[in-house]
N, C-alpha and C positions, 0 to 999 in steps of 0.2 A: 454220864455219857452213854447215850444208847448205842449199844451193839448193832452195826450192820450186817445184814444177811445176800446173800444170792437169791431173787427173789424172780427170775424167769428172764426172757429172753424175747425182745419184740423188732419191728422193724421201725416202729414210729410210736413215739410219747405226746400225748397230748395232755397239755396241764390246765383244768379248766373245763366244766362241761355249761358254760353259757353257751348262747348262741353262735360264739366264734368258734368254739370247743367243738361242738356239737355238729357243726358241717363242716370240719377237719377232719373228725373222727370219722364221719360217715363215708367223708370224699375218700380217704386214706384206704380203710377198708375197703368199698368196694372197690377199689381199684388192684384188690389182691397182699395190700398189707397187713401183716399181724402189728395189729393198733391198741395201745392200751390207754384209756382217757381218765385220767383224776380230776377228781372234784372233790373239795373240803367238805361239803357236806352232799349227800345223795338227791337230797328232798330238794337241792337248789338247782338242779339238773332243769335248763330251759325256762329260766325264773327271769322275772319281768319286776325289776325291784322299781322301776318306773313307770313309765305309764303302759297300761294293759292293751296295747296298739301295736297291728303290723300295718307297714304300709304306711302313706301319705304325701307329700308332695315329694317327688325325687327319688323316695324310700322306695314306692311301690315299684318301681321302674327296678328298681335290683331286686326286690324278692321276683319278677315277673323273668329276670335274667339268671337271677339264679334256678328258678325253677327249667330254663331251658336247657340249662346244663347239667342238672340232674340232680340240683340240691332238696332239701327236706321242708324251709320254712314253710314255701307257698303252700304242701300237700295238709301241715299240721295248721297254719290257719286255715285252710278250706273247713276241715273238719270241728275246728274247737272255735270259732270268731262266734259272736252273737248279733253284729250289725254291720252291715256293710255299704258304705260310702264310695261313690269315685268325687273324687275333690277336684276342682277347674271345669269344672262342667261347660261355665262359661266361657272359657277360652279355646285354644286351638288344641286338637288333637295329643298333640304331641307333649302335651302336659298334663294330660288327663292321667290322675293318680288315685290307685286303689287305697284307699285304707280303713281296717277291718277291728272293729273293740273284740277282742280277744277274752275269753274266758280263763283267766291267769290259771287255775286251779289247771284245767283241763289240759291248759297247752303245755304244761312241765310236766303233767303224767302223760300223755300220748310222747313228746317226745325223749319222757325214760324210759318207756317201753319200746320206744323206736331202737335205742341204743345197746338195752340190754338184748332185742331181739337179732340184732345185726349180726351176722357172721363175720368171721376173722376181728372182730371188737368186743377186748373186755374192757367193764365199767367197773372203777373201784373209789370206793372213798378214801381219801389220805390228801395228806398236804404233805407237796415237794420242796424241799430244803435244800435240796442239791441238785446241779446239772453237771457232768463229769465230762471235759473236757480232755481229749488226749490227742496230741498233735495238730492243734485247733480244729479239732473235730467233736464235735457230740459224742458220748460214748456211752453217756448211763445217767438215771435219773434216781432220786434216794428220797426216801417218803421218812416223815417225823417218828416215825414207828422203827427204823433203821432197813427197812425195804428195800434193796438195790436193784433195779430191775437196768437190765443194760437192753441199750436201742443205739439205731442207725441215725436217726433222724428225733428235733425234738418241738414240737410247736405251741408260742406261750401264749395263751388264752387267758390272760390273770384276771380281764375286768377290769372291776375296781379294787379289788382285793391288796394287790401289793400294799403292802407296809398304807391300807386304809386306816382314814381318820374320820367318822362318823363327828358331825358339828349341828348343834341345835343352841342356839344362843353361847354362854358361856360354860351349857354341857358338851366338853367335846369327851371323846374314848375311841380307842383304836378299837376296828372293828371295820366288815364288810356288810355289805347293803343285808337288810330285813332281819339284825342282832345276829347275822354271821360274824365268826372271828375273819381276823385280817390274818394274808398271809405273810409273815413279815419276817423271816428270815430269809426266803428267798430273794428280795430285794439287796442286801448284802451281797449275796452269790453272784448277781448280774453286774455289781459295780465292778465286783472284784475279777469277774474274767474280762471286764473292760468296754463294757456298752456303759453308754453316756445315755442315765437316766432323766426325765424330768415329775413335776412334781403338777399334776393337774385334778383340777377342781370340776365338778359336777353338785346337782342338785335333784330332788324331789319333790313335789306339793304335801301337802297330807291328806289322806282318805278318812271320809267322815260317816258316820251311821247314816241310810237311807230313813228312818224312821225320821232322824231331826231336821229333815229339809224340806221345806214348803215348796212344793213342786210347782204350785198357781202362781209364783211370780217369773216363771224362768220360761223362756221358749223352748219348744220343743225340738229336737233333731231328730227324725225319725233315718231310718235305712233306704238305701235304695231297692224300688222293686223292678222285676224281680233284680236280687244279687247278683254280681259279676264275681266269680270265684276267681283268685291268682293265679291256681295251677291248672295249665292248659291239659293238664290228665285231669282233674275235676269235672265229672258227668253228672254224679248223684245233683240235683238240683238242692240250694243251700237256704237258707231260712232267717231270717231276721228274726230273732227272739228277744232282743229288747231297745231301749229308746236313750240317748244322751238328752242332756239338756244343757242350753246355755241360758246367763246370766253375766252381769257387769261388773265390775267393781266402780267406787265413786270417788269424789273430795273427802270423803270420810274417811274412807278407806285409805285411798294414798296420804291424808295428815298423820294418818294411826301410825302408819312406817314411815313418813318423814320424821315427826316426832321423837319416834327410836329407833334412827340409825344410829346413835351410840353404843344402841347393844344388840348392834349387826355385827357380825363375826365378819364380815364382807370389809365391813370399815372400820371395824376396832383394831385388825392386823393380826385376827386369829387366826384365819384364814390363808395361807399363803400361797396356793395352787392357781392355776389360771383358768377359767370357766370359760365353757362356750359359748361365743357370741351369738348364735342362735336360739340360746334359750334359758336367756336371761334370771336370775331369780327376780321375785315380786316389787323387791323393796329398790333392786337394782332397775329395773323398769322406771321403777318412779321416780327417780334420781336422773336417767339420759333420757325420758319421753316425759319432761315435767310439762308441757303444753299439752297433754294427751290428759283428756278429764274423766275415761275409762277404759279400762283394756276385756278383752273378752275370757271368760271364765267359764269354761266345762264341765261338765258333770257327769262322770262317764261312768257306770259300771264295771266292779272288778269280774264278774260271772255273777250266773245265774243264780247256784247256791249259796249267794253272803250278800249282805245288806251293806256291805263295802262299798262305798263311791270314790273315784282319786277325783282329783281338784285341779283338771287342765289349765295351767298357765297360772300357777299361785306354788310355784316353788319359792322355797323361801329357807332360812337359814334363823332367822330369829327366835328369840327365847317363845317358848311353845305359851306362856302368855298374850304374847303379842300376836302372834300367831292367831288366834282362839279373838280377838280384839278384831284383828283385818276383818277374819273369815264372819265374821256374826253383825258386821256394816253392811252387807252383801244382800243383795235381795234373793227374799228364798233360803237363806244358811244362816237367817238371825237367832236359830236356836240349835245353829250346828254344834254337833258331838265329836271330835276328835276321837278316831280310832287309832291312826298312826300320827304324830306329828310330823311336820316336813323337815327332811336333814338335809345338809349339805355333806358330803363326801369327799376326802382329799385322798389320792392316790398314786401312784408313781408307775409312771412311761415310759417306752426309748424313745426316744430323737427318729422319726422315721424315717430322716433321710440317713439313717445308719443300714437301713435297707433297700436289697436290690427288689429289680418289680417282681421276682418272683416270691417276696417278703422272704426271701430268706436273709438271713443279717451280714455286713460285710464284712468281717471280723472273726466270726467263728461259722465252720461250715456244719451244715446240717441245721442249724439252729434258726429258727420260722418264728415269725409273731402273727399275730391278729388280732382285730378287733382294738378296744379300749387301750389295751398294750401298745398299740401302734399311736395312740395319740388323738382316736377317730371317738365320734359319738356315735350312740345309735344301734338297736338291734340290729337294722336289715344289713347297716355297714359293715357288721361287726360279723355278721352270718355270712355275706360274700366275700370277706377276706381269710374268714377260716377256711372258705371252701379251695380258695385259690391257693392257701398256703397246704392245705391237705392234700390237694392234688398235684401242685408240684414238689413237696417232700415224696412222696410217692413216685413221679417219674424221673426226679432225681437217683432214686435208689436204684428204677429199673433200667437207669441209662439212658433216657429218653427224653427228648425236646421238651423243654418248659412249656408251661403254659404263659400267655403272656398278652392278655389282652389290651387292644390299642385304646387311646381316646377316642377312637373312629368306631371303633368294634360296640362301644356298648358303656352303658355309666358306671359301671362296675368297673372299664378299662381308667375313666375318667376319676374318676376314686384313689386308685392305689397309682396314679401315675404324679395327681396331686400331693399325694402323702410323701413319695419317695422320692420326688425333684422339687417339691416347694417346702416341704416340711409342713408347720401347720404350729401356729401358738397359742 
Protein backbone atom coordinates (compact mmCIF):
# COMPACT_ATOMS: atom_id res chain seq x y z
CA UNK A 1 0.00 0.00 0.00
CA UNK A 2 1.73 3.30 -0.90
CA UNK A 3 1.51 6.00 1.39
CA UNK A 4 -0.39 9.07 0.50
CA UNK A 5 1.11 12.59 0.87
CA UNK A 6 -0.20 16.36 0.71
CA UNK A 7 1.26 17.21 -2.34
CA UNK A 8 0.00 21.18 -3.10
CA UNK A 9 -2.95 22.92 -3.81
CA UNK A 10 -4.49 23.95 -7.55
CA UNK A 11 -7.61 25.34 -8.96
CA UNK A 12 -7.88 22.84 -11.94
CA UNK A 13 -6.47 19.14 -12.67
CA UNK A 14 -5.94 18.13 -15.93
CA UNK A 15 -5.27 14.39 -16.48
CA UNK A 16 -3.65 13.88 -19.72
CA UNK A 17 -1.23 16.01 -21.89
CA UNK A 18 -2.59 14.98 -25.60
CA UNK A 19 -4.06 17.36 -27.57
CA UNK A 20 -7.34 17.56 -25.40
CA UNK A 21 -4.93 18.03 -22.27
CA UNK A 22 -3.05 20.33 -23.81
CA UNK A 23 -5.61 23.19 -24.62
CA UNK A 24 -7.38 22.65 -21.31
CA UNK A 25 -4.30 23.31 -19.58
CA UNK A 26 -3.36 26.20 -21.66
CA UNK A 27 -7.22 27.56 -21.78
CA UNK A 28 -7.43 27.06 -17.75
CA UNK A 29 -4.15 28.90 -17.19
CA UNK A 30 -4.37 31.72 -19.05
CA UNK A 31 -7.49 32.39 -17.84
CA UNK A 32 -5.86 33.00 -14.43
CA UNK A 33 -6.06 29.42 -12.98
CA UNK A 34 -3.28 27.51 -10.96
CA UNK A 35 -3.49 24.48 -13.46
CA UNK A 36 -1.58 21.32 -12.95
CA UNK A 37 -1.65 18.78 -16.05
CA UNK A 38 -0.32 14.95 -15.81
CA UNK A 39 0.89 12.87 -18.24
CA UNK A 40 2.10 9.19 -17.84
CA UNK A 41 4.90 9.74 -19.61
CA UNK A 42 6.64 13.43 -20.51
CA UNK A 43 8.00 12.55 -24.08
CA UNK A 44 4.13 11.73 -24.94
CA UNK A 45 3.28 15.36 -24.33
CA UNK A 46 1.33 16.35 -27.93
CA UNK A 47 2.13 12.82 -29.49
CA UNK A 48 0.38 11.93 -32.71
CA UNK A 49 0.23 7.99 -32.15
CA UNK A 50 -1.68 8.14 -35.57
CA UNK A 51 -1.41 9.75 -38.49
CA UNK A 52 1.27 12.92 -38.45
CA UNK A 53 -1.74 15.35 -39.75
CA UNK A 54 -3.43 18.47 -38.62
CA UNK A 55 -6.41 19.53 -40.40
CA UNK A 56 -8.51 17.98 -43.31
CA UNK A 57 -12.01 17.90 -44.35
CA UNK A 58 -14.19 19.42 -41.29
CA UNK A 59 -10.90 19.09 -39.09
CA UNK A 60 -9.41 22.20 -40.50
CA UNK A 61 -12.49 24.15 -39.82
CA UNK A 62 -11.95 23.64 -35.91
CA UNK A 63 -8.26 24.07 -35.69
CA UNK A 64 -9.10 27.53 -37.74
CA UNK A 65 -11.92 28.12 -34.85
CA UNK A 66 -9.97 27.26 -32.28
CA UNK A 67 -7.36 29.23 -33.25
CA UNK A 68 -9.83 32.35 -33.17
CA UNK A 69 -10.43 31.71 -29.75
CA UNK A 70 -7.07 31.74 -28.63
CA UNK A 71 -6.22 27.95 -28.68
CA UNK A 72 -2.47 26.61 -29.33
CA UNK A 73 -2.84 23.86 -32.27
CA UNK A 74 -3.30 26.20 -35.36
CA UNK A 75 0.20 28.38 -33.97
CA UNK A 76 2.26 24.91 -33.32
CA UNK A 77 1.33 23.44 -36.81
CA UNK A 78 2.13 26.81 -38.63
CA UNK A 79 5.42 26.34 -37.19
CA UNK A 80 6.34 22.47 -37.18
CA UNK A 81 3.83 21.10 -40.59
CA UNK A 82 6.26 20.17 -43.63
CA UNK A 83 3.54 20.25 -46.42
CA UNK A 84 0.52 21.90 -46.73
CA UNK A 85 -2.75 21.12 -48.66
CA UNK A 86 -6.14 22.86 -48.72
CA UNK A 87 -8.40 19.73 -49.76
CA UNK A 88 -12.00 20.59 -51.99
CA UNK A 89 -10.37 22.84 -54.02
CA UNK A 90 -13.01 21.84 -56.35
CA UNK A 91 -15.87 22.62 -54.70
CA UNK A 92 -17.52 25.46 -52.85
CA UNK A 93 -15.82 27.67 -50.43
CA UNK A 94 -17.29 26.58 -47.58
CA UNK A 95 -15.54 23.27 -47.49
CA UNK A 96 -12.30 24.21 -48.43
CA UNK A 97 -10.15 22.37 -45.61
CA UNK A 98 -6.63 23.07 -44.65
CA UNK A 99 -4.52 20.10 -43.86
CA UNK A 100 -1.03 20.20 -43.01
CA UNK A 101 1.83 16.62 -42.61
CA UNK A 102 3.07 17.65 -39.36
CA UNK A 103 6.62 16.80 -38.26
CA UNK A 104 5.64 14.45 -35.27
CA UNK A 105 9.12 14.77 -33.57
CA UNK A 106 8.83 18.57 -33.61
CA UNK A 107 5.17 19.14 -32.79
CA UNK A 108 5.42 17.33 -29.11
CA UNK A 109 8.50 19.26 -28.42
CA UNK A 110 7.27 22.80 -29.36
CA UNK A 111 4.27 22.00 -27.66
CA UNK A 112 6.10 20.74 -24.31
CA UNK A 113 7.93 23.53 -24.39
CA UNK A 114 4.71 25.56 -24.81
CA UNK A 115 3.47 24.07 -21.56
CA UNK A 116 6.35 23.99 -19.41
CA UNK A 117 6.76 27.76 -20.45
CA UNK A 118 3.09 28.77 -19.59
CA UNK A 119 2.57 30.61 -16.55
CA UNK A 120 0.13 29.52 -13.57
CA UNK A 121 0.80 25.83 -15.36
CA UNK A 122 2.75 22.97 -13.85
CA UNK A 123 3.66 19.86 -15.95
CA UNK A 124 4.19 16.67 -14.13
CA UNK A 125 4.61 13.03 -15.03
CA UNK A 126 2.47 10.58 -13.01
CA UNK A 127 -0.41 8.47 -13.51
CA UNK A 128 -3.71 9.36 -11.58
CA UNK A 129 -5.52 6.62 -9.61
CA UNK A 130 -7.61 8.64 -7.85
CA UNK A 131 -10.36 11.53 -8.15
CA UNK A 132 -11.66 12.49 -4.51
CA UNK A 133 -15.04 13.30 -4.54
CA UNK A 134 -16.73 15.15 -1.48
CA UNK A 135 -20.34 16.05 -1.55
CA UNK A 136 -20.41 15.39 -5.29
CA UNK A 137 -17.97 17.59 -5.97
CA UNK A 138 -14.24 17.15 -7.04
CA UNK A 139 -12.01 17.69 -4.35
CA UNK A 140 -8.45 16.13 -5.05
CA UNK A 141 -6.69 14.05 -7.48
CA UNK A 142 -3.88 11.09 -6.12
CA UNK A 143 -0.88 10.10 -8.50
CA UNK A 144 0.54 6.13 -8.30
CA UNK A 145 3.44 7.60 -6.37
CA UNK A 146 0.71 8.45 -3.37
CA UNK A 147 0.75 12.26 -4.48
CA UNK A 148 -2.60 14.07 -3.26
CA UNK A 149 -2.72 17.26 -4.78
CA UNK A 150 -6.29 18.80 -3.92
CA UNK A 151 -8.09 21.03 -6.77
CA UNK A 152 -11.61 22.80 -7.51
CA UNK A 153 -12.08 21.50 -10.65
CA UNK A 154 -10.85 18.21 -12.55
CA UNK A 155 -10.71 17.53 -16.58
CA UNK A 156 -10.22 13.84 -18.05
CA UNK A 157 -8.15 13.86 -21.05
CA UNK A 158 -7.43 9.84 -20.93
CA UNK A 159 -7.16 9.25 -24.77
CA UNK A 160 -6.78 5.98 -25.32
CA UNK A 161 -5.12 5.09 -22.34
CA UNK A 162 -7.96 4.00 -19.92
CA UNK A 163 -7.74 0.43 -19.14
CA UNK A 164 -5.84 0.27 -23.13
CA UNK A 165 -5.60 -3.02 -24.97
CA UNK A 166 -2.98 -2.86 -27.74
CA UNK A 167 -4.20 -5.85 -30.62
CA UNK A 168 -2.07 -6.95 -33.52
CA UNK A 169 -3.31 -10.37 -34.69
CA UNK A 170 -3.60 -12.87 -31.66
CA UNK A 171 -0.82 -10.57 -29.85
CA UNK A 172 -2.92 -8.59 -27.66
CA UNK A 173 -1.30 -6.74 -24.15
CA UNK A 174 -2.66 -3.97 -22.15
CA UNK A 175 -0.91 -0.95 -22.89
CA UNK A 176 -1.45 2.79 -24.49
CA UNK A 177 -0.57 3.86 -27.98
CA UNK A 178 3.69 3.89 -29.22
CA UNK A 179 4.46 0.85 -25.89
CA UNK A 180 2.97 3.41 -23.42
CA UNK A 181 1.51 1.49 -20.29
CA UNK A 182 -2.34 1.84 -20.04
CA UNK A 183 -3.79 3.61 -17.34
CA UNK A 184 -5.84 1.19 -15.80
CA UNK A 185 -6.78 1.81 -12.42
CA UNK A 186 -8.43 4.75 -13.01
CA UNK A 187 -10.98 3.28 -14.97
CA UNK A 188 -12.24 1.27 -11.77
CA UNK A 189 -12.48 4.93 -10.00
CA UNK A 190 -14.83 6.27 -12.59
CA UNK A 191 -17.24 3.33 -12.56
CA UNK A 192 -17.23 3.49 -8.99
CA UNK A 193 -18.25 7.22 -8.42
CA UNK A 194 -20.97 6.08 -11.06
CA UNK A 195 -20.34 7.36 -14.72
CA UNK A 196 -21.41 4.73 -17.25
CA UNK A 197 -18.43 3.72 -19.10
CA UNK A 198 -18.14 2.26 -22.59
CA UNK A 199 -15.61 0.13 -24.32
CA UNK A 200 -14.30 1.80 -27.89
CA UNK A 201 -12.03 0.62 -30.52
CA UNK A 202 -9.57 2.59 -32.71
CA UNK A 203 -6.82 1.67 -35.20
CA UNK A 204 -3.45 2.46 -36.77
CA UNK A 205 -1.65 1.70 -40.24
CA UNK A 206 2.10 0.69 -39.96
CA UNK A 207 4.92 3.08 -40.81
CA UNK A 208 7.53 1.57 -43.17
CA UNK A 209 11.40 2.45 -43.89
CA UNK A 210 11.74 5.16 -46.64
CA UNK A 211 14.75 3.29 -48.03
CA UNK A 212 12.20 0.11 -49.05
CA UNK A 213 9.71 1.99 -51.13
CA UNK A 214 9.92 2.48 -54.73
CA UNK A 215 8.92 5.76 -55.05
CA UNK A 216 8.55 5.38 -59.61
CA UNK A 217 5.48 3.56 -59.08
CA UNK A 218 3.29 5.84 -56.81
CA UNK A 219 2.00 9.45 -57.78
CA UNK A 220 3.17 12.24 -56.36
CA UNK A 221 1.41 14.88 -53.98
CA UNK A 222 3.16 17.72 -53.81
CA UNK A 223 2.08 21.11 -51.36
CA UNK A 224 0.24 23.80 -52.07
CA UNK A 225 2.22 27.11 -53.22
CA UNK A 226 2.63 29.25 -51.83
CA UNK A 227 1.05 27.77 -48.14
CA UNK A 228 -2.01 28.89 -46.48
CA UNK A 229 -0.97 28.85 -42.67
CA UNK A 230 -4.00 27.98 -39.99
CA UNK A 231 -3.36 30.66 -37.68
CA UNK A 232 -4.66 34.00 -38.57
CA UNK A 233 -1.45 35.37 -36.25
CA UNK A 234 0.91 33.46 -38.71
CA UNK A 235 2.87 36.17 -40.79
CA UNK A 236 6.40 34.57 -41.12
CA UNK A 237 5.73 33.00 -44.66
CA UNK A 238 5.67 28.84 -44.26
CA UNK A 239 7.61 26.37 -46.60
CA UNK A 240 6.72 23.10 -47.92
CA UNK A 241 9.72 20.94 -47.09
CA UNK A 242 8.57 17.70 -48.31
CA UNK A 243 6.20 15.53 -50.73
CA UNK A 244 3.41 12.60 -49.91
CA UNK A 245 2.81 10.01 -52.33
CA UNK A 246 -0.11 8.07 -53.28
CA UNK A 247 -0.50 4.55 -54.44
CA UNK A 248 -3.41 1.77 -54.74
CA UNK A 249 -4.07 -1.30 -53.20
CA UNK A 250 -5.49 -4.29 -55.66
CA UNK A 251 -7.35 -8.04 -56.19
CA UNK A 252 -4.23 -9.16 -54.68
CA UNK A 253 -4.16 -7.37 -51.85
CA UNK A 254 -7.84 -7.44 -50.79
CA UNK A 255 -7.56 -11.83 -51.35
CA UNK A 256 -4.42 -11.63 -48.91
CA UNK A 257 -7.15 -10.18 -46.15
CA UNK A 258 -10.03 -11.94 -47.29
CA UNK A 259 -8.23 -15.12 -47.11
CA UNK A 260 -7.35 -14.20 -43.35
CA UNK A 261 -10.06 -12.91 -41.91
CA UNK A 262 -9.98 -15.76 -39.43
CA UNK A 263 -7.18 -14.22 -37.89
CA UNK A 264 -8.58 -10.85 -37.85
CA UNK A 265 -9.09 -9.86 -34.35
CA UNK A 266 -12.11 -7.69 -35.89
CA UNK A 267 -13.87 -11.13 -36.57
CA UNK A 268 -12.40 -13.83 -34.46
CA UNK A 269 -14.20 -11.71 -31.36
CA UNK A 270 -10.90 -10.55 -29.74
CA UNK A 271 -11.87 -7.47 -30.41
CA UNK A 272 -14.77 -6.23 -28.46
CA UNK A 273 -14.79 -2.32 -28.71
CA UNK A 274 -16.74 -0.47 -31.32
CA UNK A 275 -14.59 1.34 -34.15
CA UNK A 276 -15.26 4.44 -36.03
CA UNK A 277 -17.19 4.36 -39.02
CA UNK A 278 -15.01 6.86 -40.64
CA UNK A 279 -12.13 5.11 -40.65
CA UNK A 280 -12.42 1.77 -41.15
CA UNK A 281 -9.59 -0.74 -40.81
CA UNK A 282 -8.09 -2.38 -44.23
CA UNK A 283 -9.39 -5.70 -43.88
CA UNK A 284 -12.83 -4.28 -42.72
CA UNK A 285 -12.88 -2.02 -45.99
CA UNK A 286 -12.68 -5.04 -47.96
CA UNK A 287 -15.44 -6.89 -46.39
CA UNK A 288 -18.37 -3.71 -46.73
CA UNK A 289 -16.70 -2.11 -50.12
CA UNK A 290 -16.14 -5.80 -51.75
CA UNK A 291 -17.35 -4.10 -55.30
CA UNK A 292 -14.43 -1.57 -54.89
CA UNK A 293 -11.27 -3.23 -56.91
CA UNK A 294 -8.97 -0.44 -54.95
CA UNK A 295 -8.85 1.99 -52.33
CA UNK A 296 -6.37 4.86 -52.07
CA UNK A 297 -3.19 4.44 -50.05
CA UNK A 298 -0.72 7.35 -48.85
CA UNK A 299 2.66 7.72 -48.08
CA UNK A 300 3.22 10.36 -45.89
CA UNK A 301 6.20 11.35 -43.91
CA UNK A 302 6.64 11.21 -40.05
CA UNK A 303 9.34 14.60 -40.23
CA UNK A 304 12.13 15.49 -41.83
CA UNK A 305 14.70 13.83 -39.43
CA UNK A 306 13.51 9.82 -39.91
CA UNK A 307 13.13 7.71 -42.71
CA UNK A 308 9.59 6.97 -41.15
CA UNK A 309 6.68 6.74 -43.52
CA UNK A 310 2.78 5.98 -41.99
CA UNK A 311 0.70 4.03 -44.46
CA UNK A 312 -2.58 6.46 -44.96
CA UNK A 313 -5.62 4.34 -45.13
CA UNK A 314 -4.11 0.67 -44.35
CA UNK A 315 -4.92 0.47 -40.65
CA UNK A 316 -5.31 -2.76 -39.95
CA UNK A 317 -5.29 -5.20 -36.82
CA UNK A 318 -4.04 -8.46 -38.36
CA UNK A 319 -1.11 -10.68 -37.43
CA UNK A 320 1.95 -8.51 -38.43
CA UNK A 321 2.58 -11.52 -41.18
CA UNK A 322 -0.25 -10.76 -42.98
CA UNK A 323 0.17 -7.46 -42.50
CA UNK A 324 3.85 -7.42 -44.41
CA UNK A 325 1.76 -9.93 -47.19
CA UNK A 326 -0.97 -6.77 -48.00
CA UNK A 327 1.62 -4.18 -47.67
CA UNK A 328 4.29 -5.81 -50.31
CA UNK A 329 1.11 -6.53 -53.17
CA UNK A 330 1.08 -2.77 -53.35
CA UNK A 331 2.87 -0.96 -55.99
CA UNK A 332 5.93 0.86 -54.93
CA UNK A 333 6.01 -1.10 -51.04
CA UNK A 334 6.76 -4.64 -52.82
CA UNK A 335 10.13 -4.60 -50.72
CA UNK A 336 8.54 -2.65 -47.75
CA UNK A 337 10.20 -2.87 -44.27
CA UNK A 338 7.97 -2.59 -41.44
CA UNK A 339 9.19 -0.15 -38.79
CA UNK A 340 5.97 -0.19 -36.60
CA UNK A 341 3.35 -2.77 -37.42
CA UNK A 342 -0.32 -1.52 -37.38
CA UNK A 343 -2.29 -2.16 -33.99
CA UNK A 344 -5.66 -1.78 -33.07
CA UNK A 345 -6.28 -0.24 -29.69
CA UNK A 346 -9.24 -0.98 -27.26
CA UNK A 347 -10.13 1.58 -24.74
CA UNK A 348 -12.77 2.94 -22.34
CA UNK A 349 -15.23 6.10 -22.55
CA UNK A 350 -18.20 7.94 -20.94
CA UNK A 351 -21.40 7.80 -22.53
CA UNK A 352 -21.41 11.47 -23.65
CA UNK A 353 -24.66 12.10 -23.24
CA UNK A 354 -23.65 11.86 -19.29
CA UNK A 355 -22.63 15.42 -20.25
CA UNK A 356 -23.73 18.86 -20.11
CA UNK A 357 -22.51 21.18 -23.18
CA UNK A 358 -20.31 22.72 -21.14
CA UNK A 359 -18.70 18.94 -20.91
CA UNK A 360 -18.88 19.14 -17.56
CA UNK A 361 -20.36 15.59 -16.29
CA UNK A 362 -24.02 15.43 -14.97
CA UNK A 363 -23.39 13.42 -11.89
CA UNK A 364 -20.51 14.79 -10.23
CA UNK A 365 -19.79 18.59 -10.22
CA UNK A 366 -16.54 20.11 -11.30
CA UNK A 367 -15.69 17.07 -13.21
CA UNK A 368 -14.97 17.94 -17.25
CA UNK A 369 -14.03 15.36 -19.97
CA UNK A 370 -12.49 15.82 -23.43
CA UNK A 371 -11.45 14.52 -26.38
CA UNK A 372 -11.15 10.41 -26.91
CA UNK A 373 -12.88 10.26 -23.30
CA UNK A 374 -16.03 11.79 -24.58
CA UNK A 375 -16.38 9.13 -27.07
CA UNK A 376 -15.02 11.47 -30.18
CA UNK A 377 -12.04 10.68 -32.66
CA UNK A 378 -9.48 12.81 -33.92
CA UNK A 379 -6.79 15.34 -32.90
CA UNK A 380 -8.52 18.66 -33.92
CA UNK A 381 -11.86 17.25 -32.05
CA UNK A 382 -10.12 16.38 -29.28
CA UNK A 383 -8.00 19.92 -28.97
CA UNK A 384 -11.42 21.99 -29.22
CA UNK A 385 -13.18 20.11 -26.53
CA UNK A 386 -10.26 20.32 -24.16
CA UNK A 387 -10.14 23.92 -24.94
CA UNK A 388 -13.91 24.37 -24.10
CA UNK A 389 -13.71 22.17 -21.13
CA UNK A 390 -10.65 24.30 -19.98
CA UNK A 391 -12.30 27.45 -20.28
CA UNK A 392 -15.48 26.61 -18.75
CA UNK A 393 -13.85 24.87 -15.58
CA UNK A 394 -12.20 27.98 -15.22
CA UNK A 395 -15.28 30.30 -15.45
CA UNK A 396 -17.16 27.98 -13.42
CA UNK A 397 -14.72 28.51 -10.60
CA UNK A 398 -14.81 32.35 -11.25
CA UNK A 399 -18.57 32.43 -11.20
CA UNK A 400 -19.00 33.45 -14.51
CA UNK A 401 -21.21 32.49 -17.63
CA UNK A 402 -20.36 29.36 -19.53
CA UNK A 403 -19.16 29.11 -22.46
CA UNK A 404 -21.36 27.53 -24.86
CA UNK A 405 -21.19 27.50 -28.34
CA UNK A 406 -24.35 27.02 -30.66
CA UNK A 407 -24.65 24.93 -33.95
CA UNK A 408 -25.08 28.39 -35.50
CA UNK A 409 -21.90 29.79 -33.97
CA UNK A 410 -19.21 27.49 -35.43
CA UNK A 411 -18.37 23.53 -36.02
CA UNK A 412 -16.93 23.35 -32.82
CA UNK A 413 -20.54 24.35 -31.47
CA UNK A 414 -21.88 21.46 -33.93
CA UNK A 415 -19.40 18.93 -32.36
CA UNK A 416 -20.09 18.93 -28.80
CA UNK A 417 -23.84 19.60 -29.11
CA UNK A 418 -23.83 16.26 -31.31
CA UNK A 419 -21.78 14.35 -28.48
CA UNK A 420 -24.10 15.62 -25.66
CA UNK A 421 -27.79 15.14 -27.27
CA UNK A 422 -27.13 12.21 -29.79
CA UNK A 423 -24.42 10.41 -27.99
CA UNK A 424 -22.49 8.68 -30.67
CA UNK A 425 -21.65 4.69 -30.91
Amino acid sequence: MVTTFEAGQYDIAVIGAGHAGIEAALASSRLGMKTICFTINLDAVGNMPCNPSIGGTGKGHLVRELDALGGEMAKCADRVCIQFRMLNYAKGPAVHSLRAQADRHEYRKLMKHTLERQANLTLRQAEIIDIGIENGTVSYVTTHTGALFRCHAVIICTGTYLSGRTIIGEAVQDGGPDGMFAANVLTDKLRAIGLNLRRFKTGTPPRINARSVDYDKMEIQTGDEPPVPFSFETTTPLENRAVCWLTYSNERTHKIARDNLHRSPMYSGVIEGVGARYCPSFEDKVVRFADKKRHQIFIEPMGIDTEELYVQGFSSSMPEEIQLMMLRSIPGLEQAEIMRPAYAIEYNCIDPLELLPTLETKKIRNLYGAGQFNGSSGYEEAAVQGFVAGVNAALKLKGEEPLIISRSDGYIGTLIDDLVTKGTN
